[in-house]
C-alpha positions in Angstrom: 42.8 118.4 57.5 42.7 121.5 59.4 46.6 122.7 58.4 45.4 121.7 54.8 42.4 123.6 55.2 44.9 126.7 56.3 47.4 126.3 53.8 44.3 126.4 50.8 43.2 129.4 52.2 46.3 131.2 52.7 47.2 130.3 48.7 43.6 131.6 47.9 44.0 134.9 49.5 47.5 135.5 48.0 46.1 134.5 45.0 43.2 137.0 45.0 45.7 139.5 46.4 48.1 139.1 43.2 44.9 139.4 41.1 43.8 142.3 42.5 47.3 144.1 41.9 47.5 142.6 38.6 44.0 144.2 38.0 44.8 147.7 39.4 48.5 147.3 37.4 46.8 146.8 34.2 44.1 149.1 34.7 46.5 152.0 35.0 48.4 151.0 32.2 45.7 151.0 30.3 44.7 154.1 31.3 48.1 155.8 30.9 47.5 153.8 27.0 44.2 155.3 26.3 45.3 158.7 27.5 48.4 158.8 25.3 46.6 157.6 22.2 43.4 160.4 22.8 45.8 163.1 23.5 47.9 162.1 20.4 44.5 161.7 18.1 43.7 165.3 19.6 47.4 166.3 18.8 47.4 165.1 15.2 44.2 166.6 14.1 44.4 170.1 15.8 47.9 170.5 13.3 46.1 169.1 9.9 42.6 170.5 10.6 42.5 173.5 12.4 41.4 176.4 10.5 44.7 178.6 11.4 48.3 177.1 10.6 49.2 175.9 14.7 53.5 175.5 15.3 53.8 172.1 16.7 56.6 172.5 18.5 54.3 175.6 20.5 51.5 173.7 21.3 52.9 170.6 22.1 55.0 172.7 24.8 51.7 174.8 25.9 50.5 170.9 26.9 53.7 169.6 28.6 53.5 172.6 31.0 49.4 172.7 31.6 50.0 169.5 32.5 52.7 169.7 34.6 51.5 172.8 36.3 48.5 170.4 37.7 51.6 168.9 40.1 53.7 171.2 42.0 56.0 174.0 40.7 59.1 172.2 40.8 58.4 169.5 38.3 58.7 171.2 35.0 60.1 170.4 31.6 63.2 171.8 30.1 63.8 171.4 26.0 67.4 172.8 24.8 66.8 176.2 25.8 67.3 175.5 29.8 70.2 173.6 28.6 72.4 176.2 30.2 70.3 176.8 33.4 70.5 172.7 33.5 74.3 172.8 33.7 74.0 175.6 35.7 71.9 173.4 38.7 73.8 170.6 38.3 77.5 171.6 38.0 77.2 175.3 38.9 79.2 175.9 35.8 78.2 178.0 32.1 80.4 179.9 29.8 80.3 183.4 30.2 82.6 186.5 31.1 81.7 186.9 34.4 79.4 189.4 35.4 75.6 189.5 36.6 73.0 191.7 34.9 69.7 193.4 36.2 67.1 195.4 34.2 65.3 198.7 35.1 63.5 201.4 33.1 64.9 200.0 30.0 68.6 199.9 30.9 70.5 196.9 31.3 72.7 197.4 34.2 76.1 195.0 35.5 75.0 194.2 39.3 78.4 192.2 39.7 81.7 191.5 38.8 83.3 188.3 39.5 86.7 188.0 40.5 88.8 186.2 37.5 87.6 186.6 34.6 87.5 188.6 31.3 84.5 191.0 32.1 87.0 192.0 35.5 90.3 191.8 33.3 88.8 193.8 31.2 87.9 196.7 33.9 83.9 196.4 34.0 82.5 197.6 36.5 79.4 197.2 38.8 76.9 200.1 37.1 78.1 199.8 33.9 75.2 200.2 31.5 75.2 197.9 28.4 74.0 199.2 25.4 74.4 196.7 22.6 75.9 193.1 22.6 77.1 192.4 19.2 75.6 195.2 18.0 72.5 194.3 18.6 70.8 196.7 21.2 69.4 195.0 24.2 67.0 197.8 26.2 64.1 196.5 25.0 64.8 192.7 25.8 64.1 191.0 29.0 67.3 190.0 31.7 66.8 186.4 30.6 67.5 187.0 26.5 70.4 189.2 27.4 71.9 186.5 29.6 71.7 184.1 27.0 73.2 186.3 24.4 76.0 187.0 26.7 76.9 183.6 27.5 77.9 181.3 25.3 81.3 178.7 24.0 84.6 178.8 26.3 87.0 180.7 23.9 84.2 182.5 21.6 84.7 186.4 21.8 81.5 188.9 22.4 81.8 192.6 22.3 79.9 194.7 24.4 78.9 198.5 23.9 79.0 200.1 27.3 77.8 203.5 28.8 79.4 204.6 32.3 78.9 207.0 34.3 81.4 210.2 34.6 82.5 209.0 30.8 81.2 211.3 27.9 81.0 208.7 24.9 80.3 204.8 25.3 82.8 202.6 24.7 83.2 198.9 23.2 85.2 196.3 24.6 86.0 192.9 23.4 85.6 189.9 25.7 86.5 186.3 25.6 84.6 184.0 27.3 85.3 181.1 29.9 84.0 178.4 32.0 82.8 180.5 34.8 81.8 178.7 37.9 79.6 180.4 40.6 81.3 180.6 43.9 78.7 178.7 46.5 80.4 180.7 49.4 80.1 184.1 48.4 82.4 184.9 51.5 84.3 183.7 54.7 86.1 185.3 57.0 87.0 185.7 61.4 84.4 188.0 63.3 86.1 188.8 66.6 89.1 187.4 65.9 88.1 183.4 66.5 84.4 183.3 65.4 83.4 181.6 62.0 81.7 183.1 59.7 80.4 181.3 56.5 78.1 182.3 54.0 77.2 180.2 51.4 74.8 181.3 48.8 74.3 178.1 46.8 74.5 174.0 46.6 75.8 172.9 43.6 79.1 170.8 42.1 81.6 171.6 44.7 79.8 173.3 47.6 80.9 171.3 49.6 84.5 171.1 49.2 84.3 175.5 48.8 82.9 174.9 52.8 85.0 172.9 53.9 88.1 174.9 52.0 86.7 177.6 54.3 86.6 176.3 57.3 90.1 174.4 56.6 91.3 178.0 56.4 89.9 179.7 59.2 90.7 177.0 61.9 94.5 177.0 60.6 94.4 181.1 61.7 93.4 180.4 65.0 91.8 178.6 67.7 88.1 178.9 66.8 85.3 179.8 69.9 82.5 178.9 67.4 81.1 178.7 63.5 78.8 180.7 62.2 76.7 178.9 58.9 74.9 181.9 57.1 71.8 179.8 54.8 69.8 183.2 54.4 68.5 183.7 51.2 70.3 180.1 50.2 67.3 178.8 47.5 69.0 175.1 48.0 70.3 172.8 45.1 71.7 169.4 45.4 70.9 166.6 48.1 74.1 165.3 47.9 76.2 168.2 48.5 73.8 169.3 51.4 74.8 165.9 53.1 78.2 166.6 52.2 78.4 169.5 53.9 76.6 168.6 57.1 79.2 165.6 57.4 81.7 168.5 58.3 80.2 169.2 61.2 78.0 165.8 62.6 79.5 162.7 64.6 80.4 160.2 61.8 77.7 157.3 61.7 74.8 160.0 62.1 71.4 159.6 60.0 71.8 163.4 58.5 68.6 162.7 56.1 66.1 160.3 54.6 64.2 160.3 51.2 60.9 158.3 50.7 59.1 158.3 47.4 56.2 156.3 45.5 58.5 153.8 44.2 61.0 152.2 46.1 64.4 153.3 44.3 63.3 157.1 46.6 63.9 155.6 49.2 67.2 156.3 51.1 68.9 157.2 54.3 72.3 159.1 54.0 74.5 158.1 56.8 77.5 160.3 57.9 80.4 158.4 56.7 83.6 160.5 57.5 84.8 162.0 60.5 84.1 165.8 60.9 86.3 168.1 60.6 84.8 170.6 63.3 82.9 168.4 65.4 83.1 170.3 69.0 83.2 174.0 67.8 80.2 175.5 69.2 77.8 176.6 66.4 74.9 178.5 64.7 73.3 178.6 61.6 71.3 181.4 60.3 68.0 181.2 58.5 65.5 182.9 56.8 61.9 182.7 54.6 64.2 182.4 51.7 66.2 179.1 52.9 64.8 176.4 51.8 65.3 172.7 50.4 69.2 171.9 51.0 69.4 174.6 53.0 66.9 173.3 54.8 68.3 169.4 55.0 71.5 171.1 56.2 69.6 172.9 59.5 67.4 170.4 59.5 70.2 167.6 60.8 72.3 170.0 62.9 69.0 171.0 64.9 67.7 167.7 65.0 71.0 165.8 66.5 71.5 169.2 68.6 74.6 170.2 67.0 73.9 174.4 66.0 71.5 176.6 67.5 69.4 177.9 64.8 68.8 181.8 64.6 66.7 184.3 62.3 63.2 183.6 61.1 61.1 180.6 59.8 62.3 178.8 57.1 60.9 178.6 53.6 59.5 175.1 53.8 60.5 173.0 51.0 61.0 169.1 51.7 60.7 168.1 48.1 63.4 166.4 46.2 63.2 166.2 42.6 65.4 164.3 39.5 66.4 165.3 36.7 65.0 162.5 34.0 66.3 162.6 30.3 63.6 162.5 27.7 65.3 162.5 24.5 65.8 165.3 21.7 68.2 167.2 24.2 64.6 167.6 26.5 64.8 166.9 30.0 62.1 166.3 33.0 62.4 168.0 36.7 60.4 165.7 38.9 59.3 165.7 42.4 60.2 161.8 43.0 60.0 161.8 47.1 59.8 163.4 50.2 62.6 164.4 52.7 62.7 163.7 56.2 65.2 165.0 58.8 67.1 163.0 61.6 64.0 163.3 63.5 61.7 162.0 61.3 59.9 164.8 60.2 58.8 166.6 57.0 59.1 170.0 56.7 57.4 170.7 53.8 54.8 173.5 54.3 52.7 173.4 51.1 50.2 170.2 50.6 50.3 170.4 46.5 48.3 167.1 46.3 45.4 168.0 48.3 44.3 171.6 46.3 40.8 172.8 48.1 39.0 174.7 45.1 42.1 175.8 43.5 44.4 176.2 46.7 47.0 174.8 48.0 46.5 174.5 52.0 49.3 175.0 54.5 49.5 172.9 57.6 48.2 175.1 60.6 50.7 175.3 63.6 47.6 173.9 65.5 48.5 170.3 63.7 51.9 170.0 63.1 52.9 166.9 64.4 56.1 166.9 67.1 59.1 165.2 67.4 62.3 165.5 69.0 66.0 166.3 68.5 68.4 163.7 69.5 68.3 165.3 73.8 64.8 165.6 73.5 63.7 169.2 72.4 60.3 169.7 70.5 60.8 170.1 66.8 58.1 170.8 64.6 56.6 169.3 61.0 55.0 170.4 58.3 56.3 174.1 58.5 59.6 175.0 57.6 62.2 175.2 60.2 61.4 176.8 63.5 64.9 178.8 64.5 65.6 178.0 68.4 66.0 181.8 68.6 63.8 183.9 66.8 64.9 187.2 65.6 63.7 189.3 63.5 65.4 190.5 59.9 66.5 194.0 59.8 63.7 196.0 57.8 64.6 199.3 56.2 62.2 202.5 56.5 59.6 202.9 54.3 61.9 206.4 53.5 64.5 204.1 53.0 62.4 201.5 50.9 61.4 204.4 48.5 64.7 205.5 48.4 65.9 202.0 47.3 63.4 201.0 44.7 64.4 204.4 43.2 67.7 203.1 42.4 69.1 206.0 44.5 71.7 204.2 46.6 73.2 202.2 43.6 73.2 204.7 41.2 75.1 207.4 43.7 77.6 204.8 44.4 78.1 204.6 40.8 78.3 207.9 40.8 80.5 208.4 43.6 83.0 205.9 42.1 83.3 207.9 38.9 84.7 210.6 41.1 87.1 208.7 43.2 90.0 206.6 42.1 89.9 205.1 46.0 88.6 204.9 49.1 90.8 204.1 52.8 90.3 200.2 54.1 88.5 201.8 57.1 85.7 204.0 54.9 82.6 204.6 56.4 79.9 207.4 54.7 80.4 209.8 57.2 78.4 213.2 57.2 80.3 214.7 54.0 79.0 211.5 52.0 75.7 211.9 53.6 75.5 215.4 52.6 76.7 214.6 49.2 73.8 212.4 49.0 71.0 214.5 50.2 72.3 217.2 47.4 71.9 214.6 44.9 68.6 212.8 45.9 67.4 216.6 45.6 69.0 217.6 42.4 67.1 213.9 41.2 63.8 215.5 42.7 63.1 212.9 45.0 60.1 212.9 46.7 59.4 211.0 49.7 55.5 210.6 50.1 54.1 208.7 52.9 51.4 205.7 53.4 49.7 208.0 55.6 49.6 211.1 52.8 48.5 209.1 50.4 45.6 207.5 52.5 44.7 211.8 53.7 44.9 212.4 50.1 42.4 209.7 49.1 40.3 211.0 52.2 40.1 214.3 51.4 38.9 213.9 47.5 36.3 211.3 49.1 35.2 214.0 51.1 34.6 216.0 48.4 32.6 214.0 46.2 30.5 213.1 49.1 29.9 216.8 49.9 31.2 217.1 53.4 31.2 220.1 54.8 34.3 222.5 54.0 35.5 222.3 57.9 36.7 218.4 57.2 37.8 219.5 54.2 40.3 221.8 55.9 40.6 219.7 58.6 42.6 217.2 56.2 44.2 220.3 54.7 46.1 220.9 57.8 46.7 217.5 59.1 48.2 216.9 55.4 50.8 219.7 56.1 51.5 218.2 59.4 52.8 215.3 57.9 54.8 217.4 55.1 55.8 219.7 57.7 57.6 215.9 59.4 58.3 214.4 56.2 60.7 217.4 55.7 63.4 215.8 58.1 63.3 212.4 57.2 66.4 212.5 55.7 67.8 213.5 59.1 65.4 210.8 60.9 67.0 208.7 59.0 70.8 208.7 58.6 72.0 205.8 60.2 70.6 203.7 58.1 71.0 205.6 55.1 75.2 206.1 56.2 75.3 202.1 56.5 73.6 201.0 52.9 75.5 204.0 51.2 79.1 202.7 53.3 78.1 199.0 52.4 76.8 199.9 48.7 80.6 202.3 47.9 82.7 199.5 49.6 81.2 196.8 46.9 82.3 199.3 44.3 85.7 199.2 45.0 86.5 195.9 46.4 83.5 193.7 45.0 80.7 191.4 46.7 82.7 189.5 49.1 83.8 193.2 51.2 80.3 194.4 50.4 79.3 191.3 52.4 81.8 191.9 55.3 80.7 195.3 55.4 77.8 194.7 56.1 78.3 192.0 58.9 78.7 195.1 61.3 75.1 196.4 60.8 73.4 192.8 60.9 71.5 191.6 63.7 71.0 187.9 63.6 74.6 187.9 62.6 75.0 190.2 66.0 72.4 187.5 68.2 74.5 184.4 66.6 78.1 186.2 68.2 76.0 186.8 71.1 75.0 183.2 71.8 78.4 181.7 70.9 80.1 184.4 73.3 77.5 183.1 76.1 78.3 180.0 76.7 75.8 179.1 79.3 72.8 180.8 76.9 74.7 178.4 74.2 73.7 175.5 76.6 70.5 176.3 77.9 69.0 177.1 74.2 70.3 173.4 73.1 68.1 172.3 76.3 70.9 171.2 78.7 70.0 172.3 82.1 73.4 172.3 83.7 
């Protein structure tokens, strides 16, 4: 009687348990019903009623997105128009001629020229200033319409109108446009002779095979001492190819990431299935604000099952993964379908977007982020980005050197510069003569460097005045004001390292494009310097991955 009694009960509760989901299933649906036929009732009369002639299409959009923004800012809707930028995420592929484009003060400017293709055959070159595509002049437009108009059908022809510098009359060339697919690693090459370095700007279609192309290469030129991984900067891009790429590196059979969503289809665990290629190479990634999402499943694993040290700065703090859902009429949905969770078990996503506090969007203090611990046992951290295990700080220009930079000073003199030279030696470094080349022609551009600190004297001294202090302060900021003008005068001179490396680094990308802009560089970069440092030391290696002896 008793067991009876049991086994009632037990079909009772399951049975109230079903009802209750069946209750809370319906009730949404009939919520998501009711909504869909208000909105559409709404809809419908606000296009035959409303006193002013409303474009469908337009409002309908204006909805999508208020709607969407309510969520987080990765889940948007794309219609035909993102088409491009859709192929673009996914394959890393578009049709174009092979440049990249900036705007400022009305001129559109070439930033880039990729190796390959007909914008390069053609001779473009970075500083070129387009006038008209088409014939149809583009100042006035914004970067995004002119990257449209420029892109377009694999075999279609587009002529451009171009202006350059050192050249009297602007000049038309004809271009025929080609699949172009962006390079994921910008550039690789040997630091020291036998270390590493990678950096790899993207994850899309093919990253992963461009790394391990890379690395393939280096390792047949010698016997490597360690791997440098540069994710600065890196925005992220697909899951898949972030796994991909950490195979390369991890002991095959290792848990490299997991996905969990709201339905159960989210949730995975991708498993190294192939055996590395570098396995035992001592390594370190490098990291930034900017790396985030793949980049950040990629440090995420090699920190976690203590295969890299990780240097630079916090990362960006992204552990959201979205899909791409089709919606019909060429229309597409990004959606945040789960959360990502490295080897560890952690989240690093920094943002709460579900729990807004009157309008915000709260970030986990460092107070409560949970810890857990890499596969020795070293403290990692949620909720946050990802920690580096050494901490440096990026290399941050002068505020003379900022102003001289958002002035367009150091691009537009290399443009300049390579007007008036045919070449430069491998070795080239802007030495004084290039220096005092520059100098002439920041002056002859009437640059004027004003600091923080003469602005804020300048503010004091007309507050001063129109609160009728006496004439004595007044002179008093008069004279400290020429102080600092009197100093200001040699900032130039102050600063000419750091003025000699841009312009050397800035000329070198003129000549020989991105990828020896890049390497340039590498000799005036200090994380990349601390990264060389730790793989050169091997006992620092050790002790930073937590092994004692």
């Amino acid at each position: 009687m008793r067991r009876s009694v049991v086994v009632i009960l037990t079909v009772l509760l399951i049975g109230t348990s079903i009802g209750f989901i069946t209750m809370r299933e319906s009730d949404t649906f009939f919520q998501v019903r009711r909504s869909i036929d208000l909105f559409g009732a709404v809809y419908k009369d606000v296009i035959e009623d409303y006193v002013d002639p409303v474009p469908p299409e337009q409002i309908m959009r204006k909805g999508i997105d208020a709607m969407l923004a309510s969520l987080d800012p990765y889940t948007v809707y794309m219609d035909q128009q993102n088409s491009g930028e859709i192929n673009l995420l996914t394959t890393g592929k578009y049709g174009g001629i092979g440049v990249s484009i900036s705007s400022s003060n009305g001129k559109v400017i070439i930033t880039g020229v990729f190796d390959g293709y007909s914008a390069q055959r053609q001779g473009l070159r970075i500083g070129d200033q387009i006038l008209t595509i088409d014939s149809v002049e583009v100042s006035s437009l914004k970067v995004d319409a002119v990257s449209n108009m420029i892109r377009g059908e694999p075999g279609t022809q587009v002529t451009l109108t171009i202006k350059r510098e050192g050249e009297e009359k602007p000049f038309k060339v004809v271009l025929v446009r080609s699949e172009v697919r962006l390079k994921s690693v910008s550039y690789y090459g040997l630091i020291d002779s036998n270390i590493a370095f990678i950096k790899l700007d993207q994850f899309s279609r093919g990253s992963d095979q461009e790394v391990k192309d890379a690395l393939t290469d280096l390792m047949s030129r010698t016997n490597l001492k360690g791997i440098i991984l540069d994710l600065r900067n890196n925005p992220g891009g697909l899951l898949e190819d972030a796994v991909n790429i950490a195979e390369l590196f991890v002991p095959k059979g290792s848990l490299i990431v997991m996905t969990k969503g709201r339905n159960a289809a989210a949730d995975k665990r991708y498993v190294s299935d192939k055996e590395p290629l570098a396995p035992n190479v001592p390594m370190t990634v490098l990291v930034n604000g900017n790396s985030a999402s793949a980049s950040e499943i990629v440090t995420g694993a090699l920190q976690d099952l203590d295969r890299a040290i990780v240097v630079g700065t916090n990362s960006f703090g992204k552990g959201l993964v979205q899909t791409i859902l089709p919606l019909g009429y060429d229309a597409q949905l990004k959606i945040t379908t789960a959360k990502y969770y490295t080897p560890s078990g952690r989240c690093i996503q920094k943002i709460s977007y579900g729990k807004e506090r009157d309008g915000e969007n709260p970030i986990t203090p460092d107070s409560l982020r949970q810890e857990f611990h890499t596969l020795d046992g070293r403290p990692v951290y949620a909720s946050g980005g990802i920690a580096p295990d050494s901490t440096i700080a990026e290399w941050r220009p002068s505020d003379y050197v900022v102003q001289l930079m958002r002035g367009g000073y150091f691009f537009n003199f290399a443009t300049d510069f390579r007007s008036q030279h045919d070449s430069i030696p491998p070795d080239f470094i802007a030495g004084k003569n290039v220096l005092d080349q520059f100098h002439q022609y920041i002056e002859k551009k009437n640059f004027t460097y004003k600091s923080h600190l003469a602005e804020l004297l300048g503010d004091a001294y007309n507050l001063a005045e129109k609160s009728n202090y006496s004439s004595e302060i007044d002179k008093k900021i008069v004279s400290t004001s020429d102080l600092i003008r009197e100093y200001e005068r040699g900032m130039f001179e102050k600063n000419e390292k750091e003025i000699s490396e841009l312009l050397t680094t800035e000329i070198v990308g003129r000549y020989w494009g991105n990828a020896a802009q890049t390497k340039a560089f590498l000799k005036y970069d200090n994380q990349v310097e601390a990264a060389i440092s730790i793989l050169d030391r091997r006992s620092l290696y050790r002790q930073l991955l937590g092994f004692t002896h």
